[in-house]
ROMAR-525333 format. One line per field, with one value per residue (C-alpha): residue number from 0; residue in one letter; y, x, z. Coordinates in nm, 3 decimals. Example, Ala and Ser with C-alpha at 12.3 -4.5 7.8 and 13.67 -1.06 7.14 Angstrom:
REM ROMAR-525333
k: c(0;1) .
r: c(A;S) .
v: c(-0.450;-0.106) .
u: c(1.230;1.367) .
w: c(0.780;0.714) .
***
This chain:
REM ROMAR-525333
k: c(0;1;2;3;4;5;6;7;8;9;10;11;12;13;14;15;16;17;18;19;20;21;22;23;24;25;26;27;28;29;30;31;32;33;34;35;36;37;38;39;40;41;42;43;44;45;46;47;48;49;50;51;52;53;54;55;56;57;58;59;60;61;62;63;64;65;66;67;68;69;70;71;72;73;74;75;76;77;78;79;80;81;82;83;84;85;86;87;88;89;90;91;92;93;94;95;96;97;98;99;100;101;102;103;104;105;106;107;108;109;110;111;112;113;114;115;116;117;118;119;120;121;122;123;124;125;126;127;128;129;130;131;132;133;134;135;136;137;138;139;140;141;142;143;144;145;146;147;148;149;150;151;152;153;154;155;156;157;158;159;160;161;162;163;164;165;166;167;168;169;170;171;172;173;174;175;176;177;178;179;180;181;182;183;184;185;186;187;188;189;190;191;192;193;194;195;196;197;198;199;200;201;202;203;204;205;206;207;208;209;210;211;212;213;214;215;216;217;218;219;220;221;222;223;224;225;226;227;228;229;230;231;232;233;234;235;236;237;238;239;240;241;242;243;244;245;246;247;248;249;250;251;252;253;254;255;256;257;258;259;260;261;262;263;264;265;266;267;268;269;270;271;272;273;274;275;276;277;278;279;280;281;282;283;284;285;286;287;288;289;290;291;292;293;294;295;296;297;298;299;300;301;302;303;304;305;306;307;308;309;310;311;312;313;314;315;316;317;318;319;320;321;322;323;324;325;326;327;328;329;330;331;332;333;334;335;336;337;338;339;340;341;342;343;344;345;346;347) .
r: c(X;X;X;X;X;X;X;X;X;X;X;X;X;X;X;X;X;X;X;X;X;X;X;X;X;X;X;X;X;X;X;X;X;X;X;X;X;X;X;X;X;X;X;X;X;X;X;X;X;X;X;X;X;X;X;X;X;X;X;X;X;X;X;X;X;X;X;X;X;X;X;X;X;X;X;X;X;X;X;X;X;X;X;X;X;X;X;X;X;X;X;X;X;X;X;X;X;X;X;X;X;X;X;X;X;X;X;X;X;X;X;X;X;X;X;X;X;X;X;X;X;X;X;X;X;X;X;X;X;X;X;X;X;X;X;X;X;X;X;X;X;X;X;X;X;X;X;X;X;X;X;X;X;X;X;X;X;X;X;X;X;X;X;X;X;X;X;X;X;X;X;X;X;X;X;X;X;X;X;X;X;X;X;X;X;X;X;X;X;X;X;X;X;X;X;X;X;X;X;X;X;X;X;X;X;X;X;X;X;X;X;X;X;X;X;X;X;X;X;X;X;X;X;X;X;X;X;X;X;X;X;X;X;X;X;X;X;X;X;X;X;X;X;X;X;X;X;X;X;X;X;X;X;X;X;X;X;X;X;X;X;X;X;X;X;X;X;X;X;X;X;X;X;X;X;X;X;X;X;X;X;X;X;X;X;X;X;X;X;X;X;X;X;X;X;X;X;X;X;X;X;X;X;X;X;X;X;X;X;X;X;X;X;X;X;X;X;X;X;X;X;X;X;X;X;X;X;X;X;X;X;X;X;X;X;X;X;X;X;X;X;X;X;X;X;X;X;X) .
v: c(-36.673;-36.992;-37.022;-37.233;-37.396;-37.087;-36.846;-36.803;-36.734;-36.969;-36.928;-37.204;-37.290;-37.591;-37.838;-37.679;-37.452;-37.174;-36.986;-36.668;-36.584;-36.536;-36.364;-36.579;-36.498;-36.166;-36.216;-36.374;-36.142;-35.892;-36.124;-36.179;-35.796;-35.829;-35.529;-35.264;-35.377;-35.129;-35.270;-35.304;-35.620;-35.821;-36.212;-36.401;-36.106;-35.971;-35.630;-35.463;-35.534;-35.342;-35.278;-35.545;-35.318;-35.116;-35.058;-35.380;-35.518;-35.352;-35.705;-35.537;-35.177;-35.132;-35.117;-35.261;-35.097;-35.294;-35.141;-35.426;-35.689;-35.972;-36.386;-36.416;-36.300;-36.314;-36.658;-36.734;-36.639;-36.519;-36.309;-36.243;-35.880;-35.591;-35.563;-35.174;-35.225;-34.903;-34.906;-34.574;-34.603;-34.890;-35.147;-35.439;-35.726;-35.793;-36.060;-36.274;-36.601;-36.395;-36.092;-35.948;-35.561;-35.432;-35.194;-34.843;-34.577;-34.421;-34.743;-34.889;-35.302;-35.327;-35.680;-35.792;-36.104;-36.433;-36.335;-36.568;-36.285;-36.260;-35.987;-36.060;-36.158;-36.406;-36.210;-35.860;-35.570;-35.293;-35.078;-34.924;-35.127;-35.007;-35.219;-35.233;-35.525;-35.416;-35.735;-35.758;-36.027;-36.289;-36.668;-36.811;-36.726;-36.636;-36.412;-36.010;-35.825;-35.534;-35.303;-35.163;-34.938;-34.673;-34.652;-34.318;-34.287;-34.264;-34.527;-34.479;-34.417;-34.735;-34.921;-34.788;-34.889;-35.267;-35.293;-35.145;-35.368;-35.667;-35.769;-35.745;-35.835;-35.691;-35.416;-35.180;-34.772;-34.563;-34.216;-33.864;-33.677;-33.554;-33.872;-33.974;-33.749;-33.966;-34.272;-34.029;-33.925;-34.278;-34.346;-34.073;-34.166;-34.539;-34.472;-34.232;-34.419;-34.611;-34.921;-34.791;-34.843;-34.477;-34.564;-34.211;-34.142;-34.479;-34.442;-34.087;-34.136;-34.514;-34.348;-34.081;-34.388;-34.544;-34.194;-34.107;-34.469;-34.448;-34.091;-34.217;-34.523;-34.281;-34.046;-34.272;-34.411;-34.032;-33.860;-34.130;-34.033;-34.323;-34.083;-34.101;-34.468;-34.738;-34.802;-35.163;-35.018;-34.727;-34.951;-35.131;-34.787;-34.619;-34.959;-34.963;-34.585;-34.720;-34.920;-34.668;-34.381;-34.656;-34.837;-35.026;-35.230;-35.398;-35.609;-35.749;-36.119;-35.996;-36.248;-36.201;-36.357;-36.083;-35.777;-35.823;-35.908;-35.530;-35.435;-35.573;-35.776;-36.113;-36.177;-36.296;-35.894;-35.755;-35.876;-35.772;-35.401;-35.459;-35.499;-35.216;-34.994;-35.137;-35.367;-35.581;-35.915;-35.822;-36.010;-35.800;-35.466;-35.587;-35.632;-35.324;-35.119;-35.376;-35.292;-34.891;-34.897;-35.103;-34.876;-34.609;-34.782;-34.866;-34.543;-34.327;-34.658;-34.801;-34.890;-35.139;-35.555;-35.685;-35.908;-35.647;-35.484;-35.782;-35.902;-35.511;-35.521;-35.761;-36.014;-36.405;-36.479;-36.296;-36.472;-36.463;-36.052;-36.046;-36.256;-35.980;-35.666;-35.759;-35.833;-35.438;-35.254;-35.474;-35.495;-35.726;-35.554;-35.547;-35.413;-35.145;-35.053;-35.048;-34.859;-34.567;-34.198;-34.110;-33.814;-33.544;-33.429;-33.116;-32.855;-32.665) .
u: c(0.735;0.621;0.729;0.762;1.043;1.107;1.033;0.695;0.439;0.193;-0.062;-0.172;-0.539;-0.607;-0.443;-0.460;-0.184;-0.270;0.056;0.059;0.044;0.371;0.204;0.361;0.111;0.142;0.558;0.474;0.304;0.536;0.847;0.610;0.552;0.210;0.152;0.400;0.525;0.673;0.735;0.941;0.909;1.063;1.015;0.829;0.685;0.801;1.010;1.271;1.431;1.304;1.626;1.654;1.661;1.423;1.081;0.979;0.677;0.647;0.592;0.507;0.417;0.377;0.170;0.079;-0.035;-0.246;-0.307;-0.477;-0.720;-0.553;-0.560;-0.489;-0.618;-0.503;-0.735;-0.802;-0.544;-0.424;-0.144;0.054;-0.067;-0.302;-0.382;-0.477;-0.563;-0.638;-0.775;-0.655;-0.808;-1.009;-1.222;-1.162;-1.382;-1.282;-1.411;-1.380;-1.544;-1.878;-1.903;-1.804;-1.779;-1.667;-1.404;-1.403;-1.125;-1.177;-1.227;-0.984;-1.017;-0.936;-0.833;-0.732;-0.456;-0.532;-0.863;-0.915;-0.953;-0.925;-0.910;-1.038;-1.398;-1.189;-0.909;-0.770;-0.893;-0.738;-0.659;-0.358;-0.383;-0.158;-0.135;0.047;0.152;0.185;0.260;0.078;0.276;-0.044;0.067;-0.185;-0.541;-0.470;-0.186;-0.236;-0.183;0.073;0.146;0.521;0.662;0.742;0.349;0.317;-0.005;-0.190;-0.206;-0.576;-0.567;-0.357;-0.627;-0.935;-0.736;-0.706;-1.067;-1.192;-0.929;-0.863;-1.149;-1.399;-1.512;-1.312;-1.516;-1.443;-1.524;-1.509;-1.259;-1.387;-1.069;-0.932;-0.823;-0.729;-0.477;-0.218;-0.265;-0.205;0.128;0.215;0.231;0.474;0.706;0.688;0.677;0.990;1.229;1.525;1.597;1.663;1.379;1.298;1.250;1.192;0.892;0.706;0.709;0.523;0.248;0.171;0.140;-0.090;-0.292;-0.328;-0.510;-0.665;-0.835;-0.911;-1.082;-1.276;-1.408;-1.502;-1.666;-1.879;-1.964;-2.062;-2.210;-2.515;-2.802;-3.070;-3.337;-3.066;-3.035;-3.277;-3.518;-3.356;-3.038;-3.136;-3.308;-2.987;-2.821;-3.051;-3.053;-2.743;-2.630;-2.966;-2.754;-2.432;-2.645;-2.799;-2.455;-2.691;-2.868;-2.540;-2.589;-2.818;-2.732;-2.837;-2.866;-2.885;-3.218;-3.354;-3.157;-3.368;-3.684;-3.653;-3.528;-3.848;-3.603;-3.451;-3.152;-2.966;-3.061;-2.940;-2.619;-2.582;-2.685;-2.487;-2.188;-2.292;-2.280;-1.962;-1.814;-1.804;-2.027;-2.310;-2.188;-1.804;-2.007;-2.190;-1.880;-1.720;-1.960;-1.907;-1.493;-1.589;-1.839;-1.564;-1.286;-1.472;-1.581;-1.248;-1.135;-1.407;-1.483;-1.117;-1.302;-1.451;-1.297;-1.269;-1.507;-1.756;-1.720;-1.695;-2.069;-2.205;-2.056;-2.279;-1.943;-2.081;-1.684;-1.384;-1.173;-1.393;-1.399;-1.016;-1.011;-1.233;-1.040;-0.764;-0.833;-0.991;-0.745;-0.401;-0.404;-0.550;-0.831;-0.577;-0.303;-0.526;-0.611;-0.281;-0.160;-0.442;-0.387;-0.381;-0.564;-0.420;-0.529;-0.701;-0.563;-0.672) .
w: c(8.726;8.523;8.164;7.884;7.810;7.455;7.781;7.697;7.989;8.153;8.321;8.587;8.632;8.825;8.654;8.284;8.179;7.948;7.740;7.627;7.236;7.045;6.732;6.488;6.276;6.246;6.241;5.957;5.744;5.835;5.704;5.415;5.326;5.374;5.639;5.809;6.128;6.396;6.744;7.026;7.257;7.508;7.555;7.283;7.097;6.766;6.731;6.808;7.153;7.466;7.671;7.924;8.227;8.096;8.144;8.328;8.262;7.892;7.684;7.381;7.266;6.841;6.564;6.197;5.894;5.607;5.311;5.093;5.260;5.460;5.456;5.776;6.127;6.513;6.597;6.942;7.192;7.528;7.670;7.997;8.072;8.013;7.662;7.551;7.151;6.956;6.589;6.439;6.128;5.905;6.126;6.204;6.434;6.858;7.008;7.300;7.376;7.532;7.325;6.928;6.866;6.486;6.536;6.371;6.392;6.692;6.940;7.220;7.358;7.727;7.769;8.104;8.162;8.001;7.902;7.560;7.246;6.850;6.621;6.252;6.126;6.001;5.805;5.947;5.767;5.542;5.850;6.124;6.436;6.790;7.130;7.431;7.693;8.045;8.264;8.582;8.689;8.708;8.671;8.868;8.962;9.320;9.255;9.325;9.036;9.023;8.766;8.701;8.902;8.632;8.617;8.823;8.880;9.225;9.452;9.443;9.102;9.015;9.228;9.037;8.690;8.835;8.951;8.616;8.371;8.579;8.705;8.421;8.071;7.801;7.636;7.298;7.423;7.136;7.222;7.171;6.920;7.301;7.404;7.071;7.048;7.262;7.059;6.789;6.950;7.012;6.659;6.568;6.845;6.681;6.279;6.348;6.591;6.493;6.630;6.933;7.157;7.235;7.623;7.782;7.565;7.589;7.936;7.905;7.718;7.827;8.168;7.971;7.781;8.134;8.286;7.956;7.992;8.354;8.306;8.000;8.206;8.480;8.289;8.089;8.439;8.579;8.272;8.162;8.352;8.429;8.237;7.921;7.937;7.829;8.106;8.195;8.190;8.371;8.672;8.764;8.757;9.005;9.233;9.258;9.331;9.595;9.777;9.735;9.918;10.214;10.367;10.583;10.278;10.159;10.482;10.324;10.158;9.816;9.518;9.144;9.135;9.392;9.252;8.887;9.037;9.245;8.861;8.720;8.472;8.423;8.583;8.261;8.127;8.469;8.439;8.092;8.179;8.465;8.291;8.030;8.365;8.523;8.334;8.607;8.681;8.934;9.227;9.167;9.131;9.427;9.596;9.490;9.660;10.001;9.976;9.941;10.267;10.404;10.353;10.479;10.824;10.871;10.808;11.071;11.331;11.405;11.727;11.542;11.518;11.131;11.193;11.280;10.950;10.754;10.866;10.844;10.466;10.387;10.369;10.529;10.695;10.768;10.575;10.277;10.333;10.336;9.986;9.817;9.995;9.913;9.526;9.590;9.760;9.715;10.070;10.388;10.577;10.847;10.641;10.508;10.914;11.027;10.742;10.731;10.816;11.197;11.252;11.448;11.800;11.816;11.963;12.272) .
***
């Protein structure tokens, strides 16, 4: 793992180094009185200590509290991991270097490793304001990310919560009261613990934030029909579920130039609606769809050579196939293969 020499993260890019933020900022208006402070951290962060052996991969988990407007906000930074922000009450301004969304009570920021970010429109607002770090272990851009191992969720279903917060823009999604309800319960277990870092419960309901998140992506995915969308928006849904239903198109060497003319739009516009859709860039959400026919060929044609599936995914080399599977899945094409279910002989 590369750090700095105070132990804070880097993150290799070529030949520029990125570090993750220390939040001195906020440290300091805590020390100063200026807002309520409640963490627990590990590494460069501010709060009280996570136990070392304990819950790997947790960087940060906390929240502050401002009750009077602030002269100060969290400029332009990145950190090491996952960053889940939730604005329980007041509003407050999230942006990255692409996008801006104001913040009411109610919303949640997905920010995947590194990704640059700020919070404050300049100054942080009168407000409460929760977060949590996960590490993914990401240092440089080829790396495979991997979430803790207390994280108990599915395989499958650890999978889908990389592709959707990895591998995508960061985005605000405002929570119906249901799924509020754990952030809510988050905040208890933080405004009443000691010192002691109160290790049992974090894990719980971070592993309930984590599935609460996933099903809220998913559903938001599932529920908007292209009828209830705006009709731009609505055309890149229905070409794309288009080339979900016909395997055989995503053969097809598609580009974004070609995808918005069949959309009647410009390409910049499809790959904003694009993202609206999937949060993901159109050549990933392309790609995403490739990985799923993939999975499935390899699954129900094991007579079949990598190769073969590569080209009939639409993927122009092997090797370049085995790149995007593997950023997918976790796993090689051939690792995936070896490594599927065997299905049993019927009996006589």
């Amino acid at each position: 793992m590369t750090t700095a020499k105070n132990n804070t993260p880097v993150y290799q890019e070529g030949n520029t180094a990125y570090s993750a933020d220390t939040c001195s900022r906020l440290t300091e208006a805590a020390q100063c009185g200026e807002v309520l402070l409640k963490s627990f951290a590990r590494g460069q962060y501010p709060g009280q200590p996570i136990p070392k052996d304990a819950l790997p991969g947790l960087r940060t988990v906390g929240f502050w509290s401002a009750v009077a407007e602030q002269q100060w906000g969290l400029d332009w930074h990145r950190n090491e991991g996952i960053e889940v922000t939730f604005l329980l009450s007041g509003k407050n301004r999230y942006e990255t270097n692409t996008q801006f969304w104001e913040m009411h009570a109610g919303d949640v920021a997905v920010c995947p490793p590194w990704q640059i970010h700020r919070i404050g429109n300049p100054n942080v607002n009168v407000g409460t304001l929760m977060w949590f770090i996960l590490d993914t272990q990401i240092r440089q851009s080829n790396q495979t990310p991997k979430l803790p191992a207390w994280i108990i969720l599915s395989e499958e279903d650890k999978n889908k919560l990389i592709r959707r917060l990895l591998y995508s823009s960061s985005q605000v999604i405002h929570l119906s009261e249901k799924f509020v309800f754990a952030w809510k319960k988050l905040y208890r277990i933080l405004r009443d613990s000691g010192k002691e870092c109160p290790v049992s419960a974090l894990a719980i309901i971070i592993n309930e934030l984590l599935l609460d998140l996933l099903n809220v992506q998913e559903n938001n995915l599932q529920s908007a029909s292209p009828q209830e969308l705006p009709r731009s928006v609505g055309m890149v849904q229905t070409f794309f579920q288009e080339l979900a239903s016909i395997p055989e198109q995503l053969e097809h060497p598609w580009t974004l130039r070609e995808m918005a003319r069949l959309c009647r739009i410009s390409p910049t516009r499809f790959s904003h609606c694009c993202r609206q859709l999937t949060n993901l860039s159109p050549l990933n959400a392309l790609n995403q769809l490739r990985v799923r026919q993939a999975e499935a060929m390899i699954q129900n044609e094991p007579q079949k050579s990598i190769t073969e599936i590569a080209m009939q995914c639409g993927f122009t080399t092997s090797q370049y196939f085995a790149t995007v599977f593997k950023k997918w899945t976790g796993k090689t094409p051939s690792e995936y293969k070896n490594n599927r279910p065997q299905q049993k002989p019927e009996n006589d």
